[in-house]
N, C-alpha and C positions, 0 to 999 in steps of 0.2 A: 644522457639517459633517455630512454624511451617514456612515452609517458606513462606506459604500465609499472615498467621500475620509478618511475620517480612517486606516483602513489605507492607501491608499495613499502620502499624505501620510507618513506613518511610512516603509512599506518606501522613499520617493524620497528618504529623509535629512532631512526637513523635520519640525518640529513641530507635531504635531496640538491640538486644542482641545483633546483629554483621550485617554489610552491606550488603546488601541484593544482591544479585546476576543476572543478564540475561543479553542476547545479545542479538542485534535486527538480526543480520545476522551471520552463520557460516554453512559456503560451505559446501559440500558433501566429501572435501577432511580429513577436522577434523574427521567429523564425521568416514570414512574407517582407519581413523590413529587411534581414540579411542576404534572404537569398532572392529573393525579387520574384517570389512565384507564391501559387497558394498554397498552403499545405495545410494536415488535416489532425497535428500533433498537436493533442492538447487544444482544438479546436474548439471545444465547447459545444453550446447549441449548434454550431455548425455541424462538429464532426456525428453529434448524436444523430441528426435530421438526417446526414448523410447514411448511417445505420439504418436508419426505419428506412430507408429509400431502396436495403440491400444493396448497396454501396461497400459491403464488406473490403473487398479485394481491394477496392480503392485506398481506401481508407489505410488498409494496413501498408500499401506499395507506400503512399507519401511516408508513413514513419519510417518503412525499410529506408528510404531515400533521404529523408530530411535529417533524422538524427545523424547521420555520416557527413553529408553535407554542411549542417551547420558546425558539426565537431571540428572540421577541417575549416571551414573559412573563421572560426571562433580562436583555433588552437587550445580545444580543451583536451585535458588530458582523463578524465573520464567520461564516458559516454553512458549513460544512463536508458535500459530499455523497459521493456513491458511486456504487459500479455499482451495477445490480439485478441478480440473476439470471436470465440470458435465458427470456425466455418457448419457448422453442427447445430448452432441455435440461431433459431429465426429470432429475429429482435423485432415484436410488432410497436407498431409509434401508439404513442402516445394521443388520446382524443382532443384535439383545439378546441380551445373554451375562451377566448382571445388570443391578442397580440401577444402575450403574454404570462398567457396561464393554460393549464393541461393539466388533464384527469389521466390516472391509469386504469386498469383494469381492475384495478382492487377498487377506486374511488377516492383514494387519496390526488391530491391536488398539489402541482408543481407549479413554483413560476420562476421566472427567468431573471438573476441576478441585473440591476441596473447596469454595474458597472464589470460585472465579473463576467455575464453573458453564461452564467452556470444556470442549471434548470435544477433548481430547490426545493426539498418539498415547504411545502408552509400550512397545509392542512393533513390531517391525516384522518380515515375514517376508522374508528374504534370495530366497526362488527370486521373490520379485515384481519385483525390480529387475535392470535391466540395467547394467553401468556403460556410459559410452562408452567410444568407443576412438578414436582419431587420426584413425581414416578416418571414421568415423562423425562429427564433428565435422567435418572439412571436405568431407562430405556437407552438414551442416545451415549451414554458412556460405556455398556455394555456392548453395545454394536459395533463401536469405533475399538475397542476393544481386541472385539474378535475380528473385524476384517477391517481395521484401517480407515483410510479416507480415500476414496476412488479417485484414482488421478485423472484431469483431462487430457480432453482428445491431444495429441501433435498439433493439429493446428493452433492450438491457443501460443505455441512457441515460435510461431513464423517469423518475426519480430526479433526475438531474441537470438534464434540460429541464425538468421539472414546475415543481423552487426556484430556477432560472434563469428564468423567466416568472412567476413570480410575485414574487423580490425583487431580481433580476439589476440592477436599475436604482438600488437604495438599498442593499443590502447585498455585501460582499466574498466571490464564492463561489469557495471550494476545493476543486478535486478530491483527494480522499483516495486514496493508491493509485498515485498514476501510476506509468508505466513506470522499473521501478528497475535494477541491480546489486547481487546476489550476490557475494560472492567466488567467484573463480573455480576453482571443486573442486566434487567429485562423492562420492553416497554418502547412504544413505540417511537417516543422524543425525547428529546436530551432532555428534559427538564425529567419526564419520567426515568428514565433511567437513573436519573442522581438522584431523583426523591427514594425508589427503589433499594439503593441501597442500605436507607436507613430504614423505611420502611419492612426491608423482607429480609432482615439478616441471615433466617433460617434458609434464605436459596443459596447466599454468596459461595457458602462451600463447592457443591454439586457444578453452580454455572462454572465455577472458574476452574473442575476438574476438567468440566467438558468441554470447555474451550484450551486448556492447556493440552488435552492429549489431542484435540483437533489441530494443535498449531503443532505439535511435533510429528503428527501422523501424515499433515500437508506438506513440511518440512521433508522430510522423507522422497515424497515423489518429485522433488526437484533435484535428485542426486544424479541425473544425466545429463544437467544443463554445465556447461563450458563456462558461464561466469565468473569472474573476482573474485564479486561481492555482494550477498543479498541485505538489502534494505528495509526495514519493516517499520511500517508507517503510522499503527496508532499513535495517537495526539494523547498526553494525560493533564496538559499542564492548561491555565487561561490565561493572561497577561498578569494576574496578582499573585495567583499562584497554584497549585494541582484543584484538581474538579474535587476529587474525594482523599478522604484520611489517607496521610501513605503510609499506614497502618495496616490498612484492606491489600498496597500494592507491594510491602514487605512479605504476609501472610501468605498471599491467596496468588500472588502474581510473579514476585520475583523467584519465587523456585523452580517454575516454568522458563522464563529469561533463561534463566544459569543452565536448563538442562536443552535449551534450543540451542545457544553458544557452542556448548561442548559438543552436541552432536554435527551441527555444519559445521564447524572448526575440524569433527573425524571426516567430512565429506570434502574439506579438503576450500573453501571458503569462509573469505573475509564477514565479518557482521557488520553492520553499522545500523544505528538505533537513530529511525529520525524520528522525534520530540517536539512538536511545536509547543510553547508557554513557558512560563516559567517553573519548572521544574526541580530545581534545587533543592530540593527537599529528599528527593531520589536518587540523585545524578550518581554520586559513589555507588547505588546498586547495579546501575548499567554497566560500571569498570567493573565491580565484583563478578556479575552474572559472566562474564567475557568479553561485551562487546569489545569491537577492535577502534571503534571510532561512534563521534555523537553528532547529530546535524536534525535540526536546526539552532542556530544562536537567535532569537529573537529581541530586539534589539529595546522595542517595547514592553519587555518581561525584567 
């Protein structure tokens, strides 16, 4: 088997010649340990800095390059891609305030993971955020409504046509990222946003309309991409168990799943639901809605 048939083979419930192989994430540090050069996949503060530096083109050649390369000296049998960053937006850096901290433009404050090398926010300024409001919300549901959600430029796809045209034909390629759901609540940190939803019951409706036609409207303009499999990456779960009621994620959220499913499933791709935490409390609605497959197992949950 090819290793596009042997995944497929697996997700159609059939027995492959041997287990099929991908990873949903691996750093930019495997990647310099395997192939003995730098690269800029998943590089973190590196790859960001190299962005503010307009290092675009850079940046995207190493993933055009490194995910093929490490797929091949790995032997995997999925290859997992991405957007790029349009060639279209200036990405301005961020202001240094140490070794390890930066203001953006709004005044909120990031700093840089000890051990992750992520750049996190950990402050945020309140006069930068708006919340919504009722009207406001069925302002943005009317809009998407009537015209959609505006697709990106071509460039955001360089990435993904490049290792689509080069192993589209032998290897199982997944979009990482597709168009997902939030819970539906507002506010600028996780803690707000969960306090939010007990707090403003009367938004949960309207947010989780406007984000379900958002996720099917975004859905929509990836129907020319040559992929699998799309991937859709919100997190609901924490190591004990889901963040809120899966009361809110039956209601308000899983009708949306089931009508994303069916619609890429008529577009002619694989689903697959990644889930970090412990989520069992849901898992049967991810098989109901249609996904095809579930990842992450967290081992810790």
């Amino acid at each position: 088997m090819t290793p596009k048939e042997r995944v497929y083979t697996t997700l159609n419930h059939k027995e492959p010649d041997i287990i099929p192989w991908g990873e949903h994430a691996i750093d930019y540090t495997i990647y310099e340990m395997v192939l003995g050069r730098e690269s800029f996949v998943r590089a973190k503060i590196k790859e960001v800095k190299a962005l503010w530096e307009g290092r675009r083109d850079e940046v995207v050649a190493s993933y055009k390059r490194d995910l093929i390369d490490l797929s091949d000296a790995l032997g995997l049998d999925i290859i997992n891609v991405y957007r790029a960053p349009s060639k279209k937006d200036k990405i301005e850096p961020m202001e240094k305030i140490d070794e390890e901290t930066y203001r953006d433009k709004d005044g909120n404050l990031y700093r840089l993971g000890k051990y992750t090398h992520d750049l996190m926010i950990y402050k945020v300024n309140p006069e930068s955020y708006t919340p919504p409001t009722i009207e406001s919300l069925k302002e943005e549901i009317d809009k998407i409504d009537k015209y959609g959600v505006e697709p990106p430029d071509e460039s955001v796809w360089e990435i993904v046509n490049y290792v689509v045209e080069k192993r589209g034909k032998t290897h199982f390629i997944a979009l990482i990222g597709a168009p997902d759901l939030d819970w539906p609540t507002f506010g600028q940190t996780e803690e707000e946003r969960m306090l939010n939803l007990a707090l403003h019951p009367e938004m949960i409706p309207l947010i989780a309309e406007r984000n379900g036609k958002m996720m099917i409207a975004s859905l929509k303009n990836l129907s020319h991409l040559k992929v699998d499999c799309l991937v859709n990456c919100a997190d609901y779960g924490t190591s004990t168990g889901l963040q809120a009621n899966p009361e809110i994620f039956r209601k308000y959220m899983f009708p949306w799943h089931k009508e994303y499913c069916k619609i890429a499933h008529q577009m002619g791709f694989k689903v697959v639901k990644h889930c970090c935490g412990n989520i069992w409390d849901i898992i049967e609605l991810f098989v109901e809605a249609g996904y095809d497959g579930y990842e992450s197992i967290q081992a810790s949950a």
